[in-house]
C-alpha positions as a printed NumPy array, in Angstrom:
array([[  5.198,   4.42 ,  12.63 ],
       [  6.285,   7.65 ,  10.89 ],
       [  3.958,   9.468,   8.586],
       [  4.058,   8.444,   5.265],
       [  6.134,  10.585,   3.03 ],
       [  8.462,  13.638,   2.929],
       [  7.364,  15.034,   6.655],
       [  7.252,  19.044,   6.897],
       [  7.821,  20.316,  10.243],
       [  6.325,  24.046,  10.748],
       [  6.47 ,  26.919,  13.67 ],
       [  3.349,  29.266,  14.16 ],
       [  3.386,  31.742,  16.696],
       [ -0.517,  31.63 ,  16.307],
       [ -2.802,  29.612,  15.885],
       [ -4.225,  30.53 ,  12.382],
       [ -7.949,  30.39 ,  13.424],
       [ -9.583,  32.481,  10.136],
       [ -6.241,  33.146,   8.377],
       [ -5.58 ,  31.153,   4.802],
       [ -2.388,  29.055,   5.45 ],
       [ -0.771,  27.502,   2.687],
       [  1.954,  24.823,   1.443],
       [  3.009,  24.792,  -2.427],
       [  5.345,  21.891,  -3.53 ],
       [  7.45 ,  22.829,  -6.386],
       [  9.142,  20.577,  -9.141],
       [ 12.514,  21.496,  -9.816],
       [ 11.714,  23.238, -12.662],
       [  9.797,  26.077, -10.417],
       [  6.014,  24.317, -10.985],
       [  3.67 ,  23.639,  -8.495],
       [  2.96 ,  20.237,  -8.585],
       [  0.697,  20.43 ,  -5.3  ],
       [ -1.261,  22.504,  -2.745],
       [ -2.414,  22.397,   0.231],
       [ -4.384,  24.798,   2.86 ],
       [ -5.397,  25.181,   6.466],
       [ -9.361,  25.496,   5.325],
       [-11.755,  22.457,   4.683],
       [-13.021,  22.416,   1.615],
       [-16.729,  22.25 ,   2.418],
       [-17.98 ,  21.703,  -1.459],
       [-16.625,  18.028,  -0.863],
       [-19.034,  15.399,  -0.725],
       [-17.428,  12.179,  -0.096],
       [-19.12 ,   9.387,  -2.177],
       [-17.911,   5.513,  -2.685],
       [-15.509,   4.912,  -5.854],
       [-14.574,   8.884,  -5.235],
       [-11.739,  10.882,  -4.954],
       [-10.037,  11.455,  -1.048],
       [-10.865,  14.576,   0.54 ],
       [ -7.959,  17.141,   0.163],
       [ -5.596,  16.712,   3.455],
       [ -6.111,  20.164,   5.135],
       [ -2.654,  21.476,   6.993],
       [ -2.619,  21.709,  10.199],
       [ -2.602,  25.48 ,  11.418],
       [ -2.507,  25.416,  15.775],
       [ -0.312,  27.634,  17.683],
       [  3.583,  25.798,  18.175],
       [  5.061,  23.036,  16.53 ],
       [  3.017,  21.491,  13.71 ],
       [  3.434,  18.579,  11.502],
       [  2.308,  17.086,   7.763],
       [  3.94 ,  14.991,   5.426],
       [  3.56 ,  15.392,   1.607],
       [  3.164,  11.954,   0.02 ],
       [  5.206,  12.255,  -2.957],
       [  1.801,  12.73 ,  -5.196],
       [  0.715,  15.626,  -7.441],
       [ -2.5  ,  16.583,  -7.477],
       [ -6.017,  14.14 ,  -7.839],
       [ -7.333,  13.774, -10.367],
       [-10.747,  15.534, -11.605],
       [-13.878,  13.151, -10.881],
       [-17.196,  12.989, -12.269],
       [-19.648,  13.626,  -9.064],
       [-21.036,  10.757,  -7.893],
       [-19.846,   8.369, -10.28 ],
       [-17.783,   5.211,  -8.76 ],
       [-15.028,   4.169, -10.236],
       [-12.722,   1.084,  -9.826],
       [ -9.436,   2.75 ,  -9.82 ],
       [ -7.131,   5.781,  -7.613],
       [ -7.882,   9.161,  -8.148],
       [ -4.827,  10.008,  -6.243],
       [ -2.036,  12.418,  -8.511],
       [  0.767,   9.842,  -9.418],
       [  3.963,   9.928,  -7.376],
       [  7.005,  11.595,  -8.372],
       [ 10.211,  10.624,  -9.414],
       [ 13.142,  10.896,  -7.329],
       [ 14.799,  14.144,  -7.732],
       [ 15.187,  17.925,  -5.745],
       [ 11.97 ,  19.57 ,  -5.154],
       [ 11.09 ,  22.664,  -2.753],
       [  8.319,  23.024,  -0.483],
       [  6.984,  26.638,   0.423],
       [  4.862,  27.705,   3.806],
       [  2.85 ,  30.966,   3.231],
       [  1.343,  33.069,   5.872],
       [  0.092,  36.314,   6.726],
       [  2.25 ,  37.552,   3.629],
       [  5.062,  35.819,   4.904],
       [  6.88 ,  32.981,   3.838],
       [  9.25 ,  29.877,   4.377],
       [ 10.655,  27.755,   1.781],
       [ 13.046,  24.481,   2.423],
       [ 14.534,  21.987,  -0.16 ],
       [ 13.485,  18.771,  -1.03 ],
       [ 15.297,  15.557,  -2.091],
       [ 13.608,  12.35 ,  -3.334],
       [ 16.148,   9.522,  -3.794],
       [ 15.904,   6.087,  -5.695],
       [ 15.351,   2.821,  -3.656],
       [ 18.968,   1.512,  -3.991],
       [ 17.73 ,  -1.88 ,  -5.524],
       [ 16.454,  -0.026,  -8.656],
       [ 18.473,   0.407, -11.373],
       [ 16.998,   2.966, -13.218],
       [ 17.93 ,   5.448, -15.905],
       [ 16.911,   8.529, -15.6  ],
       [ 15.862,   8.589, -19.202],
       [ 13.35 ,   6.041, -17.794],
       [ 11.826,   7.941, -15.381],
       [ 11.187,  10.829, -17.591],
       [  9.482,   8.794, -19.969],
       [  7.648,   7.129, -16.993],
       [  6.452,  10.318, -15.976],
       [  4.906,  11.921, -18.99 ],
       [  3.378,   8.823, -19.772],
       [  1.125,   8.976, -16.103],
       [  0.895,  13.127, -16.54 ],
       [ -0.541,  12.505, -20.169],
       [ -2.752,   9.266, -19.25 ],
       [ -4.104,  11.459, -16.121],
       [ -4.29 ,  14.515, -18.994],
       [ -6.596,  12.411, -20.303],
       [ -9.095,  10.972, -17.999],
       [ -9.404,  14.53 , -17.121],
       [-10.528,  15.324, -20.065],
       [-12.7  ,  12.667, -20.423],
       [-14.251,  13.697, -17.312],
       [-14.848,  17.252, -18.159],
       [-16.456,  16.019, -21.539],
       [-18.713,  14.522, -19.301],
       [-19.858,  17.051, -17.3  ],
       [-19.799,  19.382, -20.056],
       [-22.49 ,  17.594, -22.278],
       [-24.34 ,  16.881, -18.859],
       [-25.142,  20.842, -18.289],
       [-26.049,  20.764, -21.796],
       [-28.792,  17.711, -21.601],
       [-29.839,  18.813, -18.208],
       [-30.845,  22.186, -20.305],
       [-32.334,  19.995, -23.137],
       [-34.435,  18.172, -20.506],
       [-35.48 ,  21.245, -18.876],
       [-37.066,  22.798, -21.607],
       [-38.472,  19.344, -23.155],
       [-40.55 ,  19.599, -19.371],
       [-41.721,  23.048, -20.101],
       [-42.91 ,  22.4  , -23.864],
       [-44.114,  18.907, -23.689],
       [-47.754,  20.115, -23.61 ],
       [-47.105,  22.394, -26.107],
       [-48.568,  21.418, -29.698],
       [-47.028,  24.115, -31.548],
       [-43.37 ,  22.843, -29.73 ],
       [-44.079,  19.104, -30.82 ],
       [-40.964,  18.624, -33.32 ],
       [-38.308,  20.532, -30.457],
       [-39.204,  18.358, -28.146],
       [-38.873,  15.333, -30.303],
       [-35.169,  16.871, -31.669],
       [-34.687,  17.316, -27.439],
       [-35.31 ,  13.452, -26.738],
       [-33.397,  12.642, -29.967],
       [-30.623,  14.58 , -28.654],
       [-30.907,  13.138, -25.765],
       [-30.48 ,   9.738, -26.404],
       [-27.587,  10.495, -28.383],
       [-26.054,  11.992, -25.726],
       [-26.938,   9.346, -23.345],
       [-25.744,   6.503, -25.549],
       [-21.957,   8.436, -26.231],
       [-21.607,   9.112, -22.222],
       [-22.203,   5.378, -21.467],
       [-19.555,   4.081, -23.514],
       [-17.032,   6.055, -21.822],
       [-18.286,   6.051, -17.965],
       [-20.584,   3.337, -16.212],
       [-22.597,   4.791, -13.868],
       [-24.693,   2.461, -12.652],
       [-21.72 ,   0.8  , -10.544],
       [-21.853,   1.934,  -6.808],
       [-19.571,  -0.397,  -5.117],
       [-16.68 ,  -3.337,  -5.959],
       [-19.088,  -6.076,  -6.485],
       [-21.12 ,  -3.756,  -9.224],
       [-18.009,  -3.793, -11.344],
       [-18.804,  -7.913, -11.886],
       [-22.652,  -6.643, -12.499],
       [-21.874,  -3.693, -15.006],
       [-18.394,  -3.799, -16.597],
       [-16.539,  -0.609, -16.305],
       [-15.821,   1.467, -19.169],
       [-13.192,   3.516, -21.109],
       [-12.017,   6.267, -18.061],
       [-11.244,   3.276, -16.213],
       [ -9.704,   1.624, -18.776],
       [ -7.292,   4.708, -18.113],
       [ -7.368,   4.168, -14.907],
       [ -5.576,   0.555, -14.979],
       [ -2.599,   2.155, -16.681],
       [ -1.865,   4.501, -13.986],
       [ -2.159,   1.063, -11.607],
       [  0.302,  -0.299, -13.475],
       [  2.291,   2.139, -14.257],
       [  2.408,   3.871, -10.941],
       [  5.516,   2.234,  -9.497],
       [  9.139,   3.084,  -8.589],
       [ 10.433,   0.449, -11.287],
       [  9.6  ,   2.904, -13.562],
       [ 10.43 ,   1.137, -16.942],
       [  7.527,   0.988, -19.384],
       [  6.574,  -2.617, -20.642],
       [  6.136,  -2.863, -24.536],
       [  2.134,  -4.68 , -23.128],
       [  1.616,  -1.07 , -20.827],
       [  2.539,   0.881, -24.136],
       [  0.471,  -0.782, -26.614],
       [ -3.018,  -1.235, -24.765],
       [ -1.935,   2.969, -24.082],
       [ -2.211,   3.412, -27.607],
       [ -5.109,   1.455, -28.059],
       [ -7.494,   3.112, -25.372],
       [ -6.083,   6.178, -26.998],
       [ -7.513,   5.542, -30.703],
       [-10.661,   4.653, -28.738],
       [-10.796,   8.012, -26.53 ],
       [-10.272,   9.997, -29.995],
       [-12.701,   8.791, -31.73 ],
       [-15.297,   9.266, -29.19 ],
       [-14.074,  12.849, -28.939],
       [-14.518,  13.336, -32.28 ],
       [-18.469,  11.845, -31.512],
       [-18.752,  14.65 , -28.904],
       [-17.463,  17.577, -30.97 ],
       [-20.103,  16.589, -33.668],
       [-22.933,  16.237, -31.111],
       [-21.985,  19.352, -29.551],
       [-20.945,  21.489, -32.756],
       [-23.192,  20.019, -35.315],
       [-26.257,  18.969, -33.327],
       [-26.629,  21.342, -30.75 ],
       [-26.256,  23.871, -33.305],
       [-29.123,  22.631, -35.244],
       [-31.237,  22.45 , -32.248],
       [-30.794,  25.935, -31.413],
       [-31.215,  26.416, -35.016],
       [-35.024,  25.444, -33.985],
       [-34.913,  27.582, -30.983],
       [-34.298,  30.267, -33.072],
       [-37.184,  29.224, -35.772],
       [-40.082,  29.184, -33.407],
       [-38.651,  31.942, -30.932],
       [-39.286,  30.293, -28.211],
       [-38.797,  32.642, -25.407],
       [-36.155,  31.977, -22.343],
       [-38.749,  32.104, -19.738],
       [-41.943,  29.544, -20.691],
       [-45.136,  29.846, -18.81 ],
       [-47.926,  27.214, -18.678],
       [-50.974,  28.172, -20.438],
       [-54.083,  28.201, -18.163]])
């Protein structure tokens, strides 16, 4: 069977060994909507519920092949965290594209054409309004996620330093603002991530939350009928009200109390480095 997508067929008259090889696919408008490269990325740690480890190009001496898969690029994950939905970029719509081969400073560009399955009759008003509406929903899981990680750094410093004081009389009421803080950052992250769900059965055991709420739309949306349903629009702009008011939870935790917990840092100068007292 053929590879699945638009199949790229590529000359080296080396094989690239140490040298950076890479393939940018351009929208017509001149953005790159994807990337790929000859080197693994060796940060990835594959875990279940996670994103797909970036396809690396092939890069041997000859004739080489890869196929793009019509898909922009996945979506940002929270490490670790399984999650009942495709973190694969949406696909495109049909429509002229370019695909460009670096190498060694040199560089090879061909032209791309994605055409409609004949039995769709589609406007392309329809498409265009199909896809903003996946760019904005994965826009926002995105940004979800990176919330996430964000106030994560900033409780894994909280925790740190409740470790290092908790012995400490004179520290008493920081560390008691520190597990306040805490908890109210624990309590916003799990309504909009469930992390306690490590395969498909622990979706039944622990119901997932809002990012995969987002999630579902892209599942539904994600097809080449692309015509919106009035049902796909609506529970969009619900999940949307929900997303900005727990934003608007965040920016308070992180601009109001934060602030008044480093407030306290700055009360009882506590130094950066704390040593134990013998």
């Amino acid at each position: 069977n053929p590879m699945n997508g638009v199949i790229l067929d590529y000359y080296l008259k080396e094989k690239a060994d140490t040298n950076k090889l890479t393939l940018q696919i351009f929208d017509a408008g001149g953005k790159v909507i994807r990337s790929f490269t000859n080197k693994k990325d060796e940060s990835f740690k594959p875990y279940p519920g996670g994103p797909p480890a970036p396809q690396v190009l092939p890069s041997e001496a000859g004739v080489n092949r890869f196929a793009w898969n019509f898909r922009v690029e996945n979506i940002k994950d929270v490490p670790n965290a399984y999650v009942y939905g495709n973190y694969q970029g949406h696909q495109v719509a049909p429509g002229k594209y370019k695909a460009k081969l670096t190498y060694k400073g040199e560089s090879s560009e061909t032209d791309i054409e994605i055409i409609s399955d004949p039995r769709v009759n589609a406007t392309s008003a329809e498409w265009s309004m199909q896809q903003k509406f996946l760019s904005d929903v994965e826009a926002t899981i995105e940004d979800i996620h990176t919330s996430i990680i964000s106030m994560r750094k900033v409780r894994t410093q909280i925790e740190s330093y409740n470790e290092m004081l908790k012995n400490n009389e004179g520290m008493k009421s920081v560390v008691e603002a520190g597990k306040a803080l805490i908890k109210k950052m624990t309590d916003w992250e799990t309504n909009v991530i469930e992390t306690r769900q490590k395969n498909g059965q622990d979706v039944i055991n622990w119901p997932s939350k809002l990012n995969t709420e987002f999630f579902q739309l892209l599942g539904v949306a994600d097809v080449h009928e692309p015509a919106l349903t009035k049902g796909v629009m609506e529970r969009r702009s619900d999940v949307d009200k929900q997303w900005a008011t727990y934003k608007s939870d965040l920016q308070t935790i992180m601009n109001t109390d934060v602030a008044a917990y480093n407030q306290m840092f700055r009360e009882k100068n506590i130094p950066a480095i704390v040593l134990d007292k013998n």
